[in-house]
N, C-alpha and C positions, 0 to 999 in steps of 0.2 A: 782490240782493246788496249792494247802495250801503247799504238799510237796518240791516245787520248792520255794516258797519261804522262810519257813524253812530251804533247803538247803543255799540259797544264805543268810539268815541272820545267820547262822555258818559262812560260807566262812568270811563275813566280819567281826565277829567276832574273828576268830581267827587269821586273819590280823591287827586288831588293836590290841585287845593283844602281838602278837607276837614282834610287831612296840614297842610296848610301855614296855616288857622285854627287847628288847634292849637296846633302850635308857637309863633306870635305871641303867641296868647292866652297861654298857658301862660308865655313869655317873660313877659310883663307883666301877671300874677296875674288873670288875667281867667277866666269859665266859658267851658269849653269845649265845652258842651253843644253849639251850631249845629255848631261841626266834626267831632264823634261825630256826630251827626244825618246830614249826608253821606257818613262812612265809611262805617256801618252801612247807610247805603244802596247806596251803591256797590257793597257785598260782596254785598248780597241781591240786586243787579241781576245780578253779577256771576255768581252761583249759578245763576239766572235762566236767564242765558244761556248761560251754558257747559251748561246742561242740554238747553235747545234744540239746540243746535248739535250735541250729540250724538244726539239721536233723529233728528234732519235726516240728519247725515253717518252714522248704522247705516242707514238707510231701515226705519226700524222705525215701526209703526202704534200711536199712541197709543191706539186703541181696542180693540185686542187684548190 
């Protein structure tokens, strides 16, 4: 259980990092390609896991 939330506090960590490379960058005409890099990660971890957590909490058999 410790590791699901471990998971989920990276996910939102590197959602607000990534939010907040943005914004900086963006402030001061710089790419903001590294901080897309970590949203778009975030959101696919995030996909990730919310998908786990739901075949977890149906108790439903991924091989059926």
């Amino acid at each position: 259980m410790e590791l699901f939330i471990v998971y989920w506090v990276i996910v939102g960590l590197l959602f607000t990092i990534g939010i907040i490379q943005i914004i900086v960058k963006a402030a001061k005409n710089q790419p903001v390609k590294s901080g897309l890099k970590l949203v778009i990660a975030s959101v696919i971890m995030l996909v990730i896991g919310a998908g786990a957590c739901a075949v977890i909490l149906s108790n439903l058999s991924i091989g059926h």
